[in-house]
Structures are given as C-alpha cells and as structure tokens.
VOGU-364216 format. One line per field, with one value per residue (C-alpha): residue number from 1; residue in one letter; y, z, x. Coordinates in nm, 2 decimals. Last residue first. Layout:
! residues N
pos	c(NUM|...)
code	c(A|...)
y	c(Y|...)
z	c(Z|...)
x	c(X|...)
! end
This chain:
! residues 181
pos	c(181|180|179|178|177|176|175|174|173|172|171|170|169|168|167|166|165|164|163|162|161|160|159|158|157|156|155|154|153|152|151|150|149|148|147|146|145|144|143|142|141|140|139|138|137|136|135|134|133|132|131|130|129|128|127|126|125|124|123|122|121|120|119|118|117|116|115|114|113|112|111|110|109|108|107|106|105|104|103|102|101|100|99|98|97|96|95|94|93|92|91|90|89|88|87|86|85|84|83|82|81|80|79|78|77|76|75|74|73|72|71|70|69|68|67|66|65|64|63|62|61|60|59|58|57|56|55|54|53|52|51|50|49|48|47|46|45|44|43|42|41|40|39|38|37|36|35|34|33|32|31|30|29|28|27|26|25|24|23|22|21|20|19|18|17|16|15|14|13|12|11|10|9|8|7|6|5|4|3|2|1)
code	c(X|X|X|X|X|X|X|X|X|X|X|X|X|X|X|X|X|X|X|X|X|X|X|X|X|X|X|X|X|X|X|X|X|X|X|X|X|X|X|X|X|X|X|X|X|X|X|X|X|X|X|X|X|X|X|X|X|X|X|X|X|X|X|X|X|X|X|X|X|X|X|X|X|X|X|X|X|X|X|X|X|X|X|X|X|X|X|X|X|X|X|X|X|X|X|X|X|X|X|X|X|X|X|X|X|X|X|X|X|X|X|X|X|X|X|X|X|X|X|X|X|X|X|X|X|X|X|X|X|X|X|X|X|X|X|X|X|X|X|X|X|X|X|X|X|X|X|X|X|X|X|X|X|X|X|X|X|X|X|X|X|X|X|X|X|X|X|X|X|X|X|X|X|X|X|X|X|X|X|X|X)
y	c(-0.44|-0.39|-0.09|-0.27|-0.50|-0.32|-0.38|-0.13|-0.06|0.20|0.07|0.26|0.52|0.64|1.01|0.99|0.76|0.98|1.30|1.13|1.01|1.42|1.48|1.22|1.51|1.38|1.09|0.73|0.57|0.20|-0.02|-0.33|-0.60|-0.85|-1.10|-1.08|-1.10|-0.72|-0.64|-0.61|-0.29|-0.27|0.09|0.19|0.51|0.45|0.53|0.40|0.21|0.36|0.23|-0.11|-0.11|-0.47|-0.34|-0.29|-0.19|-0.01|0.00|0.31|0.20|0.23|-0.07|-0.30|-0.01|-0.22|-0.05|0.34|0.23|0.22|0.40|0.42|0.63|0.60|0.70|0.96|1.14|0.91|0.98|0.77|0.83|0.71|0.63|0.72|0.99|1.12|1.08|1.18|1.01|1.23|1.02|1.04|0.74|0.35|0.15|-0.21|-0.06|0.00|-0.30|-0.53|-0.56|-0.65|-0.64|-0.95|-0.84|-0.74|-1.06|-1.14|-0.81|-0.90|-0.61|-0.24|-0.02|0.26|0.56|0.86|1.16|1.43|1.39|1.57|1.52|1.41|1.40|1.56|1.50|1.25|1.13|1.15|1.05|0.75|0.56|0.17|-0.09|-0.29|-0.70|-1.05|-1.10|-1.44|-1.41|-1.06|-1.17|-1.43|-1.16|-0.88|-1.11|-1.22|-0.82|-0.81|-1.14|-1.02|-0.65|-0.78|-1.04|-0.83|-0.65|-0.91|-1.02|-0.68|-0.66|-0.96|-0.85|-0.56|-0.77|-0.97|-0.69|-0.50|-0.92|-0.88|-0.58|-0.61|-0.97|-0.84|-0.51|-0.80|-0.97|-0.67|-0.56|-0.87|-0.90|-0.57|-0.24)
z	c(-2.72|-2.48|-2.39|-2.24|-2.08|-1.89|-1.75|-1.98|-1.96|-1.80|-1.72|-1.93|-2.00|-1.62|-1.60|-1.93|-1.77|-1.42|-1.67|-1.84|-1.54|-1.44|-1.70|-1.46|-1.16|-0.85|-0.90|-0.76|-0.65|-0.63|-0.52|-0.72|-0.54|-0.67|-0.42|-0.39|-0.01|-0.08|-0.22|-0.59|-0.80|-0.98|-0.92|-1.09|-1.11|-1.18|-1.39|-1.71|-1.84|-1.55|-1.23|-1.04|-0.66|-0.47|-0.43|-0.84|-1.11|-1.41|-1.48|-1.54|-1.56|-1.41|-1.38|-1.23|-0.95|-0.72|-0.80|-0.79|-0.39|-0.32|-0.03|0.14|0.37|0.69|0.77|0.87|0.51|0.32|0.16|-0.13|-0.25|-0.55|-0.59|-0.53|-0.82|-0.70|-0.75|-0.59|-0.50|-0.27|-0.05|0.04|0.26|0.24|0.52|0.39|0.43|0.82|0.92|0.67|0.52|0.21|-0.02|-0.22|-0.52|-0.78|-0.73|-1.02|-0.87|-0.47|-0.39|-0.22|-0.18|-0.29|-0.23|-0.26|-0.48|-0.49|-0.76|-0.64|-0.85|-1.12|-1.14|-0.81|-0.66|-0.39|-0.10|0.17|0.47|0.40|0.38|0.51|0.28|0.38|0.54|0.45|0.24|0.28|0.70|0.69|0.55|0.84|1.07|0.89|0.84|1.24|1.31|1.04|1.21|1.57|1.49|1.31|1.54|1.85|1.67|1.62|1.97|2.09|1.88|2.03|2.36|2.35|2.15|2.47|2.69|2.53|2.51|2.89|2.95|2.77|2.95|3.28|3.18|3.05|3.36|3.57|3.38|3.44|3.81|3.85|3.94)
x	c(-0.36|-0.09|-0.27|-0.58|-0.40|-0.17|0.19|0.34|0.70|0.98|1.30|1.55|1.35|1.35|1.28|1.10|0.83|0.80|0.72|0.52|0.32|0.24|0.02|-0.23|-0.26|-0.37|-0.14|-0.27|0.04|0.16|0.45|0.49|0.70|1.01|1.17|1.53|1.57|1.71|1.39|1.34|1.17|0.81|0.69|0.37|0.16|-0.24|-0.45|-0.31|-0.63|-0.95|-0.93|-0.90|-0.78|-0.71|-0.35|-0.29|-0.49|-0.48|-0.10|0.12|0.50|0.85|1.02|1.31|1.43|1.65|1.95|1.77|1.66|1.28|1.21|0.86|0.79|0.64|0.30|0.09|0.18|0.31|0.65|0.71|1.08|1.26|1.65|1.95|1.94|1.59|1.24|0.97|0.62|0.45|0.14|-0.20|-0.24|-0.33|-0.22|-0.04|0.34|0.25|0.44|0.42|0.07|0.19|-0.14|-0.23|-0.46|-0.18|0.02|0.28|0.47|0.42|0.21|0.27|-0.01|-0.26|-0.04|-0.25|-0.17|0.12|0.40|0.71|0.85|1.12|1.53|1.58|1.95|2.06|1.85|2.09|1.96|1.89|1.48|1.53|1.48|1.25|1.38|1.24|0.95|0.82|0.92|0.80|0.46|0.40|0.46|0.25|-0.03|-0.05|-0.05|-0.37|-0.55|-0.46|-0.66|-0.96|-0.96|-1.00|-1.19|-1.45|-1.40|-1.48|-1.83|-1.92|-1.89|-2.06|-2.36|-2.38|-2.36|-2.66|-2.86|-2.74|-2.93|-3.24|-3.28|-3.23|-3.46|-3.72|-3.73|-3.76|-4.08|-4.23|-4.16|-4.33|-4.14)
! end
C-alpha cells in the first residue's frame, strides 16, 4: 500500500468517525432537550390525573382514531411533552360516568375526570396538526393545579363526533373559526 493510498484511508476513516460522532451528539440532544421539556413542563403543569379502576358506566364509545396531543387550551401549538403524554398514538376515546378515557395503544392513557371536563367540541387544529373544519375531536378539561388543557383525537369515523356532542350537552361548544362564522 502506497503512502498515498494510506493517507486517504486515515482521512476516510476519521471523516466516517467524525460524522458518527456528530450524529450521537444530535441524539443525544434530541433526547436531553425532550426529557429537559417534560421537567420544566411538570413544574408549569403540576400533577396528571391518574386512570381508576373503576371507570363507571358507558355513555359514548369507543371511538377509535389517533390521539394527536394534549395542549395548554389558549395554546394549540405547544404540545405537553410530560411523560409520555407528548407521543402520538392510535388511541380509543370512551366515555363514561366518571369521566372520559383515552387509551393509547403503546402508551398510557389518558383520563380526564367528568369534574374537570370544561368542553366537548370538534376544532380543526390542535397539537401542531391542522385538518379539515371539525376534524378533529376536542377535550378541554382543568388539571388539579388548575390550569386548563385541550386533549385531542383524530376519529376514524367523523359520524361518530355527534355522538360525543350529545353525550355531553352541557359542555359541548365550537372552538373553530370557520364555523363560528
């Protein structure tokens, strides 16, 4: 092997190990930036309620789809990244006497008690996601700290929303534009 050809193997191989490298420390970032996120998050919004065992009775559901995210309510772009509540999933909103259940399938679930349900309501956009006027299922309800969220679904089957509305008339409204109008 020539001189040459050594020379540009060395340089080959730690231009290979540079880039290595660099791709770690980006997901090492990545990966401290979202954990930092959830701290600092948890601080602002204080303590989930935790899922019981006792549900209660069915009032609506199960509505399959994907669970696009939880938001502070006046903040439809800034995703709570709390534990595992930031990770998108399909999901199965239901709702029950004690309250409404989205169980996420890889995921935990998410339990909004009835006495902290504010509003039931279709929206077009909410956790960074924008869709079509009404396309998406809406939970606004209060934490225990007092601070109001939006938790979001994405129904596979629209006809269901109705349903969801006339389950809860005393709290359902419209948070969209384009039907306000």
């Amino acid at each position: 092997m020539s001189t040459g050809t050594l020379v540009v193997n060395i340089v080959f191989l730690a231009g290979v190990a540079a880039f290595l490298v660099f791709i770690g420390w980006l997901l090492w970032l990545v990966i401290t930036g979202s954990s930092r996120r959830g701290r600092e998050q948890a601080e602002v919004f204080g303590e989930f309620p935790a899922a019981p065992a006792e549900f209660g009775e069915l009032v609506v559901g199960p509505t399959p789809g994907l669970y696009v995210g939880t938001t502070p309510t006046q903040g439809w772009i800034q995703r709570i990244h709390i534990d595992d509540l930031g990770d998108r999933a399909a999901a199965s909103a239901t709702g029950y006497t004690h309250g409404v259940a989205i169980e996420r399938h890889g995921a935990s679930t998410v339990w909004i008690p009835h006495d902290a349900l504010i509003s039931v309501h279709t929206t077009a956009r909410a956790a960074g996601k924008v869709v079509h006027s009404g396309g998406l299922l809406a939970f606004d309800w209060r934490l225990p700290s007092g601070v109001e969220i939006t938790s979001a679904l994405r129904a596979d089957d629209k006809d269901d929303y109705p349903h969801w509305l006339a389950a809860y008339p005393g709290t359902t409204e419209t948070t969209d534009p384009e039907a306000a109008e």
